[in-house]
DRENDRENMAR-812907 format. One line per 10 residues: number of its first residue (from 1); their letters; for each residue x, y, z of C-alpha. Coordinates in Angstrom, 3 decimals, decimal comma, padded with zeros to 6 digits, always signed. Example, Ala and Ser with C-alpha at 12.3 -4.5 7.8 and 13.67 -1.06 7.14 Angstrom:
2
1) as) +012,300/-004,500/+007,800 ~ +013,670/-001,060/+007,140
END
This chain:
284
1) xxxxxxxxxx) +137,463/+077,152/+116,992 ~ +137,623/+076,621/+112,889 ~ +140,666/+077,947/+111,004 ~ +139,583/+081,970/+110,147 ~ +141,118/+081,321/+106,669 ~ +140,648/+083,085/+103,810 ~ +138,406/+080,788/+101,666 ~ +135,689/+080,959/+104,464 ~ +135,961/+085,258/+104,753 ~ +135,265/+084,694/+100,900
11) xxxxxxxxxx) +132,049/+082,872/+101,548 ~ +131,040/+084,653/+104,660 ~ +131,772/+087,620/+101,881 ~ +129,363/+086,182/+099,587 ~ +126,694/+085,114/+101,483 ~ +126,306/+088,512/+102,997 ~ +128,310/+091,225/+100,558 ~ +130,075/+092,606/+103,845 ~ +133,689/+094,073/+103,795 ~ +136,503/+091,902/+104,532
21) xxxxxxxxxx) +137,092/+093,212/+107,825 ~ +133,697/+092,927/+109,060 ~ +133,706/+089,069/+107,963 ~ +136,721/+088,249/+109,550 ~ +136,050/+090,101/+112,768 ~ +132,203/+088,358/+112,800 ~ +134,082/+084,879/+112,038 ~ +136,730/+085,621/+114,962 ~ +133,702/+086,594/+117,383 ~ +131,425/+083,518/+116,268
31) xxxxxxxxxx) +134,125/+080,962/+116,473 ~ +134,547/+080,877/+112,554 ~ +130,617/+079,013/+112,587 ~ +129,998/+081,016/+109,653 ~ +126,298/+080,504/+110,009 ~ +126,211/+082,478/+113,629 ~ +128,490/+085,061/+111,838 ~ +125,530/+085,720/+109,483 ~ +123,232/+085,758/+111,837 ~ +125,671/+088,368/+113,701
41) xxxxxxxxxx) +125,614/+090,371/+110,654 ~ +122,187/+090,393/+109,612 ~ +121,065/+091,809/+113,211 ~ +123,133/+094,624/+112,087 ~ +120,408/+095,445/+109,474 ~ +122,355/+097,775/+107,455 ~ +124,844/+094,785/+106,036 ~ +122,001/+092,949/+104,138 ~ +119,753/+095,737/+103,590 ~ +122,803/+096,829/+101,408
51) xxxxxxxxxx) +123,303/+093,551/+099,791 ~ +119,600/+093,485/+098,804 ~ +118,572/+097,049/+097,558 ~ +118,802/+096,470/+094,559 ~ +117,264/+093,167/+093,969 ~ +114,231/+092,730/+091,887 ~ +110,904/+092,358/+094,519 ~ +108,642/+090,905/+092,045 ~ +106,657/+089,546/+094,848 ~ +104,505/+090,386/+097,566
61) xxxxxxxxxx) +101,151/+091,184/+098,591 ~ +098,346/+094,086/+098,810 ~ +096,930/+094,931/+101,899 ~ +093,656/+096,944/+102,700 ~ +092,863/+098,703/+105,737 ~ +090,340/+101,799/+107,010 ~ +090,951/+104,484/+109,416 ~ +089,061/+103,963/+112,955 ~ +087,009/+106,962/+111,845 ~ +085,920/+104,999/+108,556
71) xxxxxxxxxx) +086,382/+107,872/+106,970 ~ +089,544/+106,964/+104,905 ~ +090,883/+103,863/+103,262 ~ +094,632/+102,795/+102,475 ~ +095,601/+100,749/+099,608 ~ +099,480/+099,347/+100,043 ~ +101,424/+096,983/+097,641 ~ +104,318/+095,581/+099,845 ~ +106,895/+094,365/+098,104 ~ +109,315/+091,414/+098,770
81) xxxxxxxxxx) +111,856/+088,954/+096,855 ~ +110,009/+085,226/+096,850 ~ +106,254/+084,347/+097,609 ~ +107,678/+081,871/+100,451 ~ +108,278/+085,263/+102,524 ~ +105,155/+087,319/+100,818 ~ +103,229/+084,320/+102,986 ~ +105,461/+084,564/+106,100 ~ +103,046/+085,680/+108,880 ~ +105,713/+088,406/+109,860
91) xxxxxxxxxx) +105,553/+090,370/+106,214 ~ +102,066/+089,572/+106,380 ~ +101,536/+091,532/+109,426 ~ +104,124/+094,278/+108,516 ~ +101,948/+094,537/+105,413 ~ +099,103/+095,070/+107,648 ~ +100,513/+097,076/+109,891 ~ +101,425/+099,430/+106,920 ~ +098,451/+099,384/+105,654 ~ +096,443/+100,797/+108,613
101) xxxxxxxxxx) +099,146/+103,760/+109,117 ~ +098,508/+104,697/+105,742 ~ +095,014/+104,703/+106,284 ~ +095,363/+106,434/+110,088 ~ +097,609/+109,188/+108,196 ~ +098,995/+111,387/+105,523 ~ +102,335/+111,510/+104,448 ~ +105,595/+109,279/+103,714 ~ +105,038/+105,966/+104,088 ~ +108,108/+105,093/+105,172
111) xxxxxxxxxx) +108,191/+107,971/+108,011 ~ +104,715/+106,747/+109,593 ~ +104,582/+105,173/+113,262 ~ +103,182/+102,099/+113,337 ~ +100,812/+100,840/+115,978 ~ +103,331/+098,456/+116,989 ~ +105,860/+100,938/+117,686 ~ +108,358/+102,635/+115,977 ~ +108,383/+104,121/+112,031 ~ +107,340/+102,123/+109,275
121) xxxxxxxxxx) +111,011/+102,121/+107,850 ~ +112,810/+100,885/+110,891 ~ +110,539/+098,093/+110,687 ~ +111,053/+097,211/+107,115 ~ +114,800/+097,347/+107,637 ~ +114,537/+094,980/+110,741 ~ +112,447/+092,498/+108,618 ~ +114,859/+093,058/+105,683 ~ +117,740/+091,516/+108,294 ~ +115,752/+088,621/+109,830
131) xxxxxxxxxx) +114,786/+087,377/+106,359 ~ +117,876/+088,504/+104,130 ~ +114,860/+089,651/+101,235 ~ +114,918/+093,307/+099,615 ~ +111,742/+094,396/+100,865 ~ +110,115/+097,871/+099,987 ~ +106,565/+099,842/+099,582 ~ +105,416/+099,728/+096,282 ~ +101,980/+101,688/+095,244 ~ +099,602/+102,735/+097,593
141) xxxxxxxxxx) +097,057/+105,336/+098,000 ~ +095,028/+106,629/+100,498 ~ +091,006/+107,418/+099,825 ~ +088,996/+109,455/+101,805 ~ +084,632/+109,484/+101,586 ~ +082,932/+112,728/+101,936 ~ +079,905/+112,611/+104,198 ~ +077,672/+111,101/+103,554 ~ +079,929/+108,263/+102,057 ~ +081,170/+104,844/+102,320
151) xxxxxxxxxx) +083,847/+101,958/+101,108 ~ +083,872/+098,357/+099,006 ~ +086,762/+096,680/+099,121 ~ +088,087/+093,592/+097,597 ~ +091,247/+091,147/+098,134 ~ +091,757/+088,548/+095,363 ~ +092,352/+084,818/+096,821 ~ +095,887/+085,444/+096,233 ~ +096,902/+088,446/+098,271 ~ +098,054/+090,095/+094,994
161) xxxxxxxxxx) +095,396/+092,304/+093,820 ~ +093,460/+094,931/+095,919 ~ +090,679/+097,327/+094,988 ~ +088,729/+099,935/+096,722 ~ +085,736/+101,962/+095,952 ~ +084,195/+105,378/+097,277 ~ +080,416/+105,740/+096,964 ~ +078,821/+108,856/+097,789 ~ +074,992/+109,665/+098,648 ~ +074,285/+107,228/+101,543
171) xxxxxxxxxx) +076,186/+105,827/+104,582 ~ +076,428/+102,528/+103,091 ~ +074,708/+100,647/+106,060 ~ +071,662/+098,731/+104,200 ~ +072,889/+095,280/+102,496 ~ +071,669/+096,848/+098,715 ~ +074,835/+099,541/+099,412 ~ +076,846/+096,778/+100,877 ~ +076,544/+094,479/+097,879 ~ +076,970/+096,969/+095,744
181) xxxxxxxxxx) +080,238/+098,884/+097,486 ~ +081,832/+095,427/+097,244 ~ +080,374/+093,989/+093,663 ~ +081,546/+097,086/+092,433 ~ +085,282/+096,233/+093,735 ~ +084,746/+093,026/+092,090 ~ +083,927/+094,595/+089,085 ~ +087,249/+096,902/+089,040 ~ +089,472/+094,264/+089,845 ~ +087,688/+092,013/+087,106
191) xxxxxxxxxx) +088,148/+094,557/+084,076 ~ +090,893/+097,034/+084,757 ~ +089,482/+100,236/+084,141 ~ +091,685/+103,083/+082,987 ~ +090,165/+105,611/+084,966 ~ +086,930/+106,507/+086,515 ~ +085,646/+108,514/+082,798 ~ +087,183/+109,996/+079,393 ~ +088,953/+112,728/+081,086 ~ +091,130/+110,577/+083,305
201) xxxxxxxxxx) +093,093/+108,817/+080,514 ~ +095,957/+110,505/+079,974 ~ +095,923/+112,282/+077,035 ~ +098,686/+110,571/+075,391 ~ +097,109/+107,224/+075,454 ~ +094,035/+108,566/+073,937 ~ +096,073/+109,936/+070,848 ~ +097,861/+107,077/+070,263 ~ +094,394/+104,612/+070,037 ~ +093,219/+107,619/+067,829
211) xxxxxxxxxx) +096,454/+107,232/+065,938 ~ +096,035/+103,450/+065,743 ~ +091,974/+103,826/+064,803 ~ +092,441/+105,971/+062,061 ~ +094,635/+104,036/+060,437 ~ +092,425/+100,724/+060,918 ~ +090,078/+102,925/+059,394 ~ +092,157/+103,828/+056,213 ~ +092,260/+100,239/+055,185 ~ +089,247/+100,481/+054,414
221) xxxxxxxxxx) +089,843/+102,497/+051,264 ~ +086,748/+104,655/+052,421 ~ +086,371/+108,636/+051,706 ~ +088,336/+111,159/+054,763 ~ +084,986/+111,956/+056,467 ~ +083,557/+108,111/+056,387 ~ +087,422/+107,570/+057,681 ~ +087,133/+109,658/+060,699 ~ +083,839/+109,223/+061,628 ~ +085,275/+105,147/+061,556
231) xxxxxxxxxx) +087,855/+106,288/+064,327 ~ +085,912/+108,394/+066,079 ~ +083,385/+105,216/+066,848 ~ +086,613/+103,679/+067,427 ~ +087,693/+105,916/+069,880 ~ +084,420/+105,683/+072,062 ~ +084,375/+102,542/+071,813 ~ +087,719/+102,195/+073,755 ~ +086,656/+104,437/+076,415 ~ +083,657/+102,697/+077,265
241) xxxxxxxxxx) +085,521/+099,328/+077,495 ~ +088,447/+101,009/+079,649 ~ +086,268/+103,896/+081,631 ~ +085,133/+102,325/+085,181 ~ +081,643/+104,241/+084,758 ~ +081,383/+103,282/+081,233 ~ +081,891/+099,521/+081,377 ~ +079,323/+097,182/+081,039 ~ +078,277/+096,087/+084,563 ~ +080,042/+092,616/+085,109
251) xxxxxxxxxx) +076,745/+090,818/+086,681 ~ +074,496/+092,539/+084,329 ~ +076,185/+093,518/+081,094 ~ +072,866/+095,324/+079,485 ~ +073,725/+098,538/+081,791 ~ +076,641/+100,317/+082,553 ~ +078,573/+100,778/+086,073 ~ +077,081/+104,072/+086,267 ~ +073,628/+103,091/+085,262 ~ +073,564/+099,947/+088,034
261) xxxxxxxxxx) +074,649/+102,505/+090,307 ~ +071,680/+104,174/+089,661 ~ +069,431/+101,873/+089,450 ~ +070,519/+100,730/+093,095 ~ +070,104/+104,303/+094,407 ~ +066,741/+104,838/+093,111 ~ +065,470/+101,083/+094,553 ~ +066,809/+102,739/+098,162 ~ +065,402/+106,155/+097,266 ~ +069,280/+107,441/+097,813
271) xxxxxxxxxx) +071,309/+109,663/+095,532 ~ +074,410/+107,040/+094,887 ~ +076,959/+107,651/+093,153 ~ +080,498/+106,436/+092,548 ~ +083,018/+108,610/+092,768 ~ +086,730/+107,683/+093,533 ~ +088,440/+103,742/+093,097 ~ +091,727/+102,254/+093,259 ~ +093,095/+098,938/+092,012 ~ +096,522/+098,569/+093,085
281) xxxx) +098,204/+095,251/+092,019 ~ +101,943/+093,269/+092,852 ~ +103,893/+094,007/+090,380 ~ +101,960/+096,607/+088,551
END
């Protein structure tokens, strides 16, 4: 058995930010292998989950997932401390796992069963001790299609970015609705819209570009009315590059979002029409 001396409660101290007691009993029980007394303490869970709450989780990964029903959608940014453990199978199918009890159910996060067994937090915290990373749920939101309705979804090549859409008017089952459900979750996750039209930019952003447009406008040493009528062309401008329905249609930039939508509704002979999104990215 190693000497239980007081350099090695110091690292065991470190290494784990537990109280001096609990180091030197773990050492004593371990046979002062300070690696097994770790181990010891992490299976306690509440020892590193305290050491790593507040450590910045700039990484992770988004996860999508739809209610057996198809009826409702979950978004869910899980976060974590290094990309080595946002691509550990285990987070990845926590992340999952979240991800469809968001989708099966309303409510806390956190305080969710998951199909696995057991709440959503318990599992985080176990994960938390196996790995020694902060972990936590960052945004997520849960979407739900009226009937008739359907879902596109897309998952960038990196895990990081994740975007749903909710289309209204059909059931989504011909490939036209298919390919456009999911170009049109290309499209969001391409351009960052702001919000589906005018009205859902807050109201503070839109002063301050009308702030910033009028005085663009100023420099131009032209009369008050020329002026405003300047920032006013300024203004739409800005919402049709930030407005989801607005945008120029990324595979066909001579009609809008809404228009295409059209468009593809009246080649089906279906009333389609977009009506809910969200693009939820790590780190956002």
């Amino acid at each position: 058995m190693a000497e239980i001396t007081a350099a090695l409660i110091k690292e065991l101290r470190d290494r784990t930010d537990c109280g001096m007691m609990d180091a030197k009993r773990s050492l004593q029980e371990n046979g002062g292998d300070i690696e097994k007394a770790i181990e010891a303490l992490r299976k306690k869970g509440e020892v590193k989950q305290a050491k790593t709450a507040g450590r910045n989780t700039a990484e992770g990964r988004v996860s999508i997932a739809f209610s057996k029903d198809g009826k409702a959608a979950a978004v869910v940014d899980i976060r974590c401390e290094t990309d080595f453990t946002a691509r550990n199978d285990q987070f990845i199918a926590l992340a999952d796992g979240i991800a469809k009890s968001v989708a099966a159910a309303q409510g806390d996060p956190a305080e969710l069963p998951l199909a696995s067994g057991g709440k959503v937090k318990e599992a985080i915290t176990a994960l938390v001790a196996k790995t020694g990373e902060n972990m936590k749920i960052g945004k997520h939101v849960r979407l739900q299609a009226a009937a008739p309705g359907f879902f596109g979804s897309y998952i960038h090549n990196d895990n990081k970015l994740g975007v749903v859409v909710v289309l209204a008017g059909s059931d989504g089952a011909s490939d036209a609705e298919k390919t456009l459900a999911k170009d049109l979750a290309m499209h969001a996750a391409a351009n960052s819209p702001l919000g589906m039209a005018n009205a859902d930019i807050s109201a503070d952003l839109v002063a301050k570009e009308k702030e910033i447009a009028l005085e663009l406008a100023r420099q131009s040493g032209k009369p008050a009315n020329i002026v405003e009528k300047i920032a006013e062309g300024r203004i739409a401008a800005f919402f049709k590059e930030r407005t989801f329905l607005a945008q120029p249609f990324v595979k066909d930039p001579s009609v809008s979002v809404e228009q295409h939508v059209a468009n593809v509704g009246k080649t089906i002979n279906k009333p389609l029409k977009l009506t809910a999104y969200t693009r939820i990215k790590v780190g956002e």
